[in-house]
N, C-alpha and C positions, 0 to 999 in steps of 0.2 A: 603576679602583677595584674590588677584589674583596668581594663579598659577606662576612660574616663569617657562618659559622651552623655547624654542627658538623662540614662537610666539611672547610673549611678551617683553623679549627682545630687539629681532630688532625690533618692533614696536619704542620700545621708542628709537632705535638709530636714528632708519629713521623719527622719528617727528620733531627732530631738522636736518634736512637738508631742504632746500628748493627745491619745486619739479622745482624750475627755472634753478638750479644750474646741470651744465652741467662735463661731464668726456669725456677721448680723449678712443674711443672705439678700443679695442685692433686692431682687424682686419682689422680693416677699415681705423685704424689712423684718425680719426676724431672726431671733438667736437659732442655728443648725449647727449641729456638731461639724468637725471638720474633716468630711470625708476627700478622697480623690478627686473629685470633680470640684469641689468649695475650695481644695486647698490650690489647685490651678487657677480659679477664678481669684485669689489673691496675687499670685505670683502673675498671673498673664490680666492684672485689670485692664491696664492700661490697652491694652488689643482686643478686650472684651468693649470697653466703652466706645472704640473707634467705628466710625461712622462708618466704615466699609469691611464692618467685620459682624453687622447685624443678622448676616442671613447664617454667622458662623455657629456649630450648637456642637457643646460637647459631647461625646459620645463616649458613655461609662465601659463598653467593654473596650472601647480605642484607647482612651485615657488608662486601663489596666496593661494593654499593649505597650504603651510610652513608658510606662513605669516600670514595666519586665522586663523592658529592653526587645523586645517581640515586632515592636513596628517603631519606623520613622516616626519623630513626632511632626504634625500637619506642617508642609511643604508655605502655609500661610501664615502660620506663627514666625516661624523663620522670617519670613521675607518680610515680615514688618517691623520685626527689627535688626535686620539689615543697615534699618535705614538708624545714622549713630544718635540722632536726637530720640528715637523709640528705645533703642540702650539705655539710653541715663533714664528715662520714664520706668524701664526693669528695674533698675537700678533703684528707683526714689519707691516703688511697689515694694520692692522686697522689704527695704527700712521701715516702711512706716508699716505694712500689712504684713509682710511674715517671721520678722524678728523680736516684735512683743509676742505672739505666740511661742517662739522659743523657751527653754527652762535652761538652757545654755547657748547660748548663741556664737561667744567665743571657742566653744569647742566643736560647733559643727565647723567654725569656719576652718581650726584648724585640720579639721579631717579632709575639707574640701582642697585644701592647701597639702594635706600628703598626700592625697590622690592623684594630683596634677605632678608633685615634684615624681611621685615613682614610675610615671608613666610613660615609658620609655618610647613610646611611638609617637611623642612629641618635642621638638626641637626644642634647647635651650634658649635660643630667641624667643620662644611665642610665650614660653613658661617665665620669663623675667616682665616680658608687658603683661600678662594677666594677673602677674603678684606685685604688681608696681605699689598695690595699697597694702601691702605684707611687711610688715606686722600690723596688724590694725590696731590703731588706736581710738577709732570711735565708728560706730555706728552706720557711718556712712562711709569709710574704708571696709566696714564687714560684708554692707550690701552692694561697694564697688566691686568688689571682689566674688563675689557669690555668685552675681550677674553675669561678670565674663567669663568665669567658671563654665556656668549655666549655660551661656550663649554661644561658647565655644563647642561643649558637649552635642547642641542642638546641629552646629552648623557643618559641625566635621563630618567624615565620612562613616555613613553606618553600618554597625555588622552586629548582624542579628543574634541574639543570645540562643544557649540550646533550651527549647523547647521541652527534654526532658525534665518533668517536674520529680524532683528526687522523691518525695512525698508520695507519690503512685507507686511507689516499690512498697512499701505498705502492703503487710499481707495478713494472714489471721483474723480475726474476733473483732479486730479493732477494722476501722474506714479510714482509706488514706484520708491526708489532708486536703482537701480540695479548693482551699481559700484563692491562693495563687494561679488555680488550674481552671475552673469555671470561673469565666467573670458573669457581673453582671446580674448575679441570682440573688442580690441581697434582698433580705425580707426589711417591706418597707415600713418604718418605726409605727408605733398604731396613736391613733391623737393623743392630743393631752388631755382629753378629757373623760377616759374610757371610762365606766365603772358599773358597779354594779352585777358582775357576771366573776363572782370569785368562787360559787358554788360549781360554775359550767367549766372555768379553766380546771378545777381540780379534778371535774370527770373527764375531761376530756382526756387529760396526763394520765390516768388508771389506764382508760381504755385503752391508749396508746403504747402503753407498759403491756399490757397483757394483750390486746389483740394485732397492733403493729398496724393495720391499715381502718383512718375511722375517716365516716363521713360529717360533717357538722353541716344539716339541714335544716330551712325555713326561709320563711316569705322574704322578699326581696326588701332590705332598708331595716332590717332587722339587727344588724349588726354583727353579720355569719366573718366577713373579712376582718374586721378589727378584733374578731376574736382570737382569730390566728393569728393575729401580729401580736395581739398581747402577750400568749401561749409562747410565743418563738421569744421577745423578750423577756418573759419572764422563767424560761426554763434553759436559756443561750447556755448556759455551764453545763448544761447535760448532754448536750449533741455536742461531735467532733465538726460537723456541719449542719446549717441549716438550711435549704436552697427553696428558691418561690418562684413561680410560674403562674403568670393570666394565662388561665385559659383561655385559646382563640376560636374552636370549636374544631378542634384538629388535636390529637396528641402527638401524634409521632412529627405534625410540622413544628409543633413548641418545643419538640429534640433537639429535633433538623437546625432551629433557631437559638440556639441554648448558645454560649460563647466559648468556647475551650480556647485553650493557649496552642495549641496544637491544629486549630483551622487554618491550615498554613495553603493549602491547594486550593485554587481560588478557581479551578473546572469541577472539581469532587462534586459529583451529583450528591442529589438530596438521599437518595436511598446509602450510597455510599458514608455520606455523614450521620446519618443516622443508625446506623450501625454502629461506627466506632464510637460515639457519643453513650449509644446504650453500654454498648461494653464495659464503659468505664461507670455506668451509675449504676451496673450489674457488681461492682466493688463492695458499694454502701451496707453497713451492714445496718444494725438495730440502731449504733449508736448517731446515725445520721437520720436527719427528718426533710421528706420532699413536702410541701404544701404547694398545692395546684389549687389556686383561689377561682371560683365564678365556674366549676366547672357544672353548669346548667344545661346539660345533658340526658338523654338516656343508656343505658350501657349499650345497646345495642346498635346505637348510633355512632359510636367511638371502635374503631376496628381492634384498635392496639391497648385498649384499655387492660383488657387481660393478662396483656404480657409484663404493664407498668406492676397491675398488683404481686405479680411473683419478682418483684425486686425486694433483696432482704432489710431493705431499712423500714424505717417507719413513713406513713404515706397517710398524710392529712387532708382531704376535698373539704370545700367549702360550695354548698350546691342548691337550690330551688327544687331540684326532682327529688325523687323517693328513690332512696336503696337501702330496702329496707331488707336484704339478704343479706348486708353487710353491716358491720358496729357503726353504729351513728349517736349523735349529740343531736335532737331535735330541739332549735333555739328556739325558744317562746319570749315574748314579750316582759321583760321586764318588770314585774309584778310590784315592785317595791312604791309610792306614791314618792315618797322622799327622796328616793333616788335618782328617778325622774328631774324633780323640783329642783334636786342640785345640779343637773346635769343642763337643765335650761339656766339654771345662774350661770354658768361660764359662757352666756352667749346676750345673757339682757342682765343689766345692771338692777334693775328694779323688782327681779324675781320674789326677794324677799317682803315685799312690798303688796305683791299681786298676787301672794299663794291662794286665796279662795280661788278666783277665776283661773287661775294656771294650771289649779287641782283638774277644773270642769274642762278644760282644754286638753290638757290629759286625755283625760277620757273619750273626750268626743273625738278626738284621732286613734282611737283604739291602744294608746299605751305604744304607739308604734314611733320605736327611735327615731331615724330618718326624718318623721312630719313635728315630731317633741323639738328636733331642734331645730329645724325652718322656722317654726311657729317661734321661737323662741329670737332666732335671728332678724325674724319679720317685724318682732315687736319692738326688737334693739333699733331698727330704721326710724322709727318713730312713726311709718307709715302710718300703722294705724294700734291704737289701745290695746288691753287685755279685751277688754269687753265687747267692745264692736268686733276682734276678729272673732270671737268666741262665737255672735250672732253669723259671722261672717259664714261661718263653717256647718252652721246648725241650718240657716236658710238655703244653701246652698247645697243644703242634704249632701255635701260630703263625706260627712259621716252618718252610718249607718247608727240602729241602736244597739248599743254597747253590748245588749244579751246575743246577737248573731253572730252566728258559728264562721267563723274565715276556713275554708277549708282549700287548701293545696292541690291545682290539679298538676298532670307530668310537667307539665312547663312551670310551674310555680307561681302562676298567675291564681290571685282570690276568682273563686267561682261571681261574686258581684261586685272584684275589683276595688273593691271599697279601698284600701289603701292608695291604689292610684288616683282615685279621686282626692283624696287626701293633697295629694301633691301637684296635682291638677288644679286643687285651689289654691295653694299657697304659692304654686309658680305666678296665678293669674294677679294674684294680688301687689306682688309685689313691685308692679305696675315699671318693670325693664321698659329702659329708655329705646329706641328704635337701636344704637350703637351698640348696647348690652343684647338685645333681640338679634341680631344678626352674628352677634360674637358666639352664643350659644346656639344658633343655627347653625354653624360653622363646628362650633365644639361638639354636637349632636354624632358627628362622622367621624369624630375621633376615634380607632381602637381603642379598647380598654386596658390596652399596656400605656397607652400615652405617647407622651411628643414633648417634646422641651418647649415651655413657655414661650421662649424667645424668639423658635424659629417658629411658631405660630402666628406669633408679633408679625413677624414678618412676612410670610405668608398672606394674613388679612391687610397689609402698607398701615397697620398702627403705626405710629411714633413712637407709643412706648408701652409699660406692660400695666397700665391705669386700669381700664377697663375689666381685665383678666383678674386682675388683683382683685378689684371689687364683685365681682361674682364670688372670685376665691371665699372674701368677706360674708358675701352673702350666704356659704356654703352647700353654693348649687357645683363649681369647679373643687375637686381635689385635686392634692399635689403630692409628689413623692419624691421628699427630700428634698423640698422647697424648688423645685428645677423642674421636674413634668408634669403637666397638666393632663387632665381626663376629667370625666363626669364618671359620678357613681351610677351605675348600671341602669338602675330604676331612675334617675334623674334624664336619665341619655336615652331613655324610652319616652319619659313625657316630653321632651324637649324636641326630640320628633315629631309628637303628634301636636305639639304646640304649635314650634317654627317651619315647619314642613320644610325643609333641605332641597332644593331643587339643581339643576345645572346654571339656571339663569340668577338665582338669589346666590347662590357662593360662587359666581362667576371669580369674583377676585381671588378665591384659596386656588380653582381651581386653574387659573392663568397662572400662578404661581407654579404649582407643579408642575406644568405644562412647559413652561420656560425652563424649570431641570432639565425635565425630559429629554429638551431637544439639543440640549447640550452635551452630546457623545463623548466627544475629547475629558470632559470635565470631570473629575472623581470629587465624588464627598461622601463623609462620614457616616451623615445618616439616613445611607442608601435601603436602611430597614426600617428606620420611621419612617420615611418615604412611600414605601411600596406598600406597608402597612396600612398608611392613607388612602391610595390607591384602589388598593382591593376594600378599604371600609369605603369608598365613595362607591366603587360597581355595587358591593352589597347594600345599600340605605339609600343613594339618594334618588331623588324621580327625575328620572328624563323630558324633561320638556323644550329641547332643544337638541334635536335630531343630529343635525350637523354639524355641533360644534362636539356633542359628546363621542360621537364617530373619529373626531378629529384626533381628541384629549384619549380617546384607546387606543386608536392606532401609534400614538407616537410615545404613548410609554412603553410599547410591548418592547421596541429595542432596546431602552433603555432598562428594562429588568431583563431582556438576554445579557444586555452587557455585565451584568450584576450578576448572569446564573439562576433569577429569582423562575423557577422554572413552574412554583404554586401561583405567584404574580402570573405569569405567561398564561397559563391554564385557566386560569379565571377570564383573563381577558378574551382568550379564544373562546369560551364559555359563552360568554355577554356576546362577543361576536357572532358567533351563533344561532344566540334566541335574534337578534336583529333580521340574521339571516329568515328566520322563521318570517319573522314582521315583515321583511319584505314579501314575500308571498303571499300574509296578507292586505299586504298594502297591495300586490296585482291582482287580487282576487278580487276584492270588496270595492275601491277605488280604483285605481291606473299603474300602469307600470312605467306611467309617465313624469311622476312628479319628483321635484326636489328633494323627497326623502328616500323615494328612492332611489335617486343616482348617488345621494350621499353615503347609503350602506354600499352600495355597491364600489365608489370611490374607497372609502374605507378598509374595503376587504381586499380591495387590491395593492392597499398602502402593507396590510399585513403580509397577505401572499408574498409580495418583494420580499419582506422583511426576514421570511423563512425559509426562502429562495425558492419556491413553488412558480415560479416565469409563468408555465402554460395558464395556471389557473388567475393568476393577478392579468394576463394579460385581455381571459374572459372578460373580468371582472372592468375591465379599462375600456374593451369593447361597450358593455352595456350601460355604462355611465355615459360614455359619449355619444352613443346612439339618442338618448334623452337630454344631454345639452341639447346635439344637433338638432330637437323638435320645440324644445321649450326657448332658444336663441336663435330661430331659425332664421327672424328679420335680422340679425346682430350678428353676423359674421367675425367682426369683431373680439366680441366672447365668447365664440365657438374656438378662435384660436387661442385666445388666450387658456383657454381650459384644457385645452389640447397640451400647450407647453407646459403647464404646470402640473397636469398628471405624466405628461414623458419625464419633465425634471425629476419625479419621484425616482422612476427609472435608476439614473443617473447616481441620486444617492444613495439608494439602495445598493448598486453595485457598488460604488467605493464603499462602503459598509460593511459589504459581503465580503469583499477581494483584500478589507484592513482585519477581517474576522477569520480569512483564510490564512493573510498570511503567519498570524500571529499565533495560528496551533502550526 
């Protein structure tokens, strides 16, 4: 007898869809296949549209959780339709958006309907009101029915499935199944527009055939990532797994953060999970391929590199440096003229129209993919002709002459950068609105794993995802699988030195976070896009605003203890730190009197509570108020008020501490 609750369930809705059959993705307006995360955006529209449900964002390895039966599904879905008017909206969702995907509809419902009759830990009363539309006869008895199925499964009491993935008993020649067991590592589809690289995917497949670990190396926008998507789809029948990973400049932390069905110890340090996480990808044999995309590195740099290469499956880097001790694919540009030309048609209508000047534009970007289709996208704006950009780029000595050598230093930067320039002008041209400019100042601090569109939305108080979409358009933002946003690598370095990122210009991403933070009680899902952000705001952005950014570190550190995030904690003591340094020189060179420096020092003693160090936080309390006391001296005033409001910390700190005691 199987359990009926919301694993099982949608299991049996989602058997009868085909995973070929595609939905128009809200955001994006366009056709994506219907994976887990698109198939709940149909089933839960109506709680995705609601206006207090905008800061909600799915999270692909929770949503794998739901669907295993591994975790509750959100404690918010529920409670929204609790309420019986949000029922029949499940209800009127499921008819219209998940039963024309059906290829049998009648017969999942009857499976939903023997599920519920065999299910012996539910009362004869509850099972005659949720089959009151049994037998169905149309369409809207299939989805009354499905729904309180469904909503029953959600709301009853949960008990967790076992976590043994039968699949990992798997032994021999062959690699278990890991579909089920790692979430989260899908390799992301490559465009639709890829082409021209059918001689590189077949050497790469040899190499990988005979030597098991290859690098695929070259200039940054060249097209080293879409080549491994292409490679994963178009060889998917030959791996028993295919698994992908951004590098973040950490291997053993992209382990540590990998999603297994088995993360079930929510204090397991990070050295503890990453041990059992390697163990299991110490299984893989030949027949499985890891791709570690952007890994722009030196070996020497990476501590545990060594240990990834003696895992026996096949292992694909996509990289800017040279390793040239290792089998590598060194990508070169594109040589084909016509391949080019078609490859700028799928982004300007009049391609066909403009080949002479498209040919000379070609060239004057060096053949280099990434600048072929901005240029191409720049011209679909109507902003400006073939011809004027073409002057555009030549006076602007953007480009270099076509005979000069681009040569690769360890970072992978052109020794005269000419590519960046490249992109340098065609960001400048295409003259972003002030709302577009701040949206990519903002996206500049993205990680390059990404963030869900929506909770970005929300983040910046957009209204809606306009703005984001049209950059999308412009093909400065990519997406993955129509739902996460990032900038390609080299876009997210000009975009840098374009909008300069400061604390005072993303004030409002950075209020937003800051408002999580200080919400202790509160759990959410995407407490790793979060901290992700976090630690890319300490790495990239400029401080120009002493007090407030003291403020925004001190009050995430408890918030990633609460999470465990123990590489989040270690940065921020980090950054805390080098302040501490600045202080010193701020009493060296200047005074030991001023407002920045009682602000490090308040700061450090928000931390100190936080890690329960009393002697040192209380230092730390002492020499911030010794310089109120001089700089408020007339204002008694706000010498007390600053008094109480660094003791309040006090106060919370300990309930903090003594809710963190009692709970181990």
């Amino acid at each position: 007898m199987e359990y009926l609750d919301f694993s099982s369930v949608i299991t049996i809705i989602r058997k009868y869809i085909n995973d070929e059959r595609t939905v128009v993705d809200r955001n994006l307006n366009e056709e994506v296949k219907i994976d887990q995360m698109h198939f709940l955006d149909q089933i839960f529209a109506s709680f995705c549209d609601d206006a207090d449900s905008l800061d909600f964002a799915f999270d692909n390895g929770q949503v794998c959780r739901w669907f295993n039966g591994q975790a509750r599904i959100s404690p918010r879905i529920i409670s929204f339709y609790l309420d019986e008017e949000n029922r029949d909206l499940l209800s009127a969702d499921i008819e219209y958006n998940v039963l024309p995907l059906m290829y049998d509809s009648a017969m999942a419902v009857g499976d939903a309907h023997t599920l519920l009759i065999q299910d012996t830990t539910i009362s004869p009363e509850v099972k005659n009101k949720l089959t009151v539309s049994y037998p169905c006869q149309t369409d809207r008895d299939k989805a009354d029915l499905l729904a309180a199925v469904l909503f029953f499964g959600m709301e009853r009491e949960f008990r967790k499935r076992d976590v043994n993935n039968k699949a990992l008993l798997a032994s021999g020649c062959f690699s278990p199944l890991m579909r089920d067991f790692i979430l989260d590592v899908k390799v992301p589809r490559p465009c639709h527009h890829f082409c021209g690289r059918d001689a590189e995917l077949e050497k790469l497949h040899e190499l990988l055939c005979s030597k098991g670990k290859v690098f695929v190396q070259g200039i940054a926008g060249i097209g080293k990532s879409e080549l491994t998507k292409a490679y994963a789809k178009k060889y998917d029948k030959e791996y028993t797994n295919i698994l992908y990973i951004t590098y973040s400049g950490d291997l053993k932390n992209d382990i540590v953060n990998m999603d297994f069905a088995d993360d079930v110890d929510e204090n397991e340090t990070a050295d503890a999970r990453f041990s059992r996480h390697h163990r299991h990808l110490r299984k893989l044999r030949a027949d499985s391929l890891l791709i570690i995309d952007n890994f722009n590195t030196v070996t020497a740099k990476d501590s545990i590199l060594d240990v990834i290469l003696k895992y026996h499956c096949r292992i694909l880097f996509t990289t800017r440096s040279k390793f040239d001790t290792y089998a590598s694919v060194n990508l070169e540009e594109i040589a084909d003229t016509e391949t080019l030309i078609s490859l700028m048609g799928c982004f300007y209508s009049d391609a066909e129209k403009q080949r002479p000047v498209l040919k000379q534009i070609i060239q004057a970007v060096h053949r280099h993919t990434l600048a072929v289709e901005l240029s191409a996208r720049l011209l679909e704006t109507g902003i400006l002709k073939p011809l004027p950009l073409l002057n555009k780029l030549k006076t602007e000595k953007a480009a270099l002459d076509v005979t000069d050598t681009i040569d690769i230093t360890k970072d992978g930067r052109s020794r005269k950068e000419t590519y960046y320039d490249h992109i340098h002008t065609l960001f400048s041209l295409y003259q972003l609105s002030n709302a577009e400019t701040d949206v990519m100042r903002n996206l500049s601090l993205v990680p390059l794993t990404g963030i869900p569109g929506r909770l970005l939305a929300n983040w910046l108080k957009l209204c809606d995802m306009n703005i984001i979409n049209g950059l999308i358009e412009k093909g400065f933002v990519q997406t993955v699988d129509g739902r996460t946003v990032t900038l390609h690598p080299m876009v997210q370095e000009v975009a840098m030195d374009e909008t300069r990122p400061s604390v005072q210009k993303c004030r409002t991403l950075l209020d937003s976070i800051h408002e999580i933070c200080l919400l202790h009680g509160y759990d959410i899902s995407y407490y790793r896009q979060l901290f992700q952000m976090v630690e890319s705001v300490i790495e990239r952005i400029e401080n120009d605003d002493m007090p407030y950014y003291l403020r925004f570190l001190e009050d995430t550190f408890p918030y990633m203890d609460k999470y465990h995030d123990l590489q989040g904690m270690k940065l921020v003591l980090n950054e805390l730190s080098a302040l501490k340094k600045l202080c010193r020189v701020i009493q060296e060179y200047n005074s030991d009197k001023t407002m920045d420096y009682a602000s490090v020092q308040e700061a450090m003693d928000g931390i100190c509570l936080t890690i329960g160090d009393i002697q040192q936080a209380t230092t730390h309390f002492k020499k911030a108020m010794a310089i109120y006391e001089v700089l408020f001296e007339s204002e008694p005033d706000v010498i007390e008020a600053k008094k109480q409001e660094l003791l309040e910390t006090y106060t919370q700190s300990g309930v903090y501490l003594g809710k963190k005691l009692l709970s181990k």
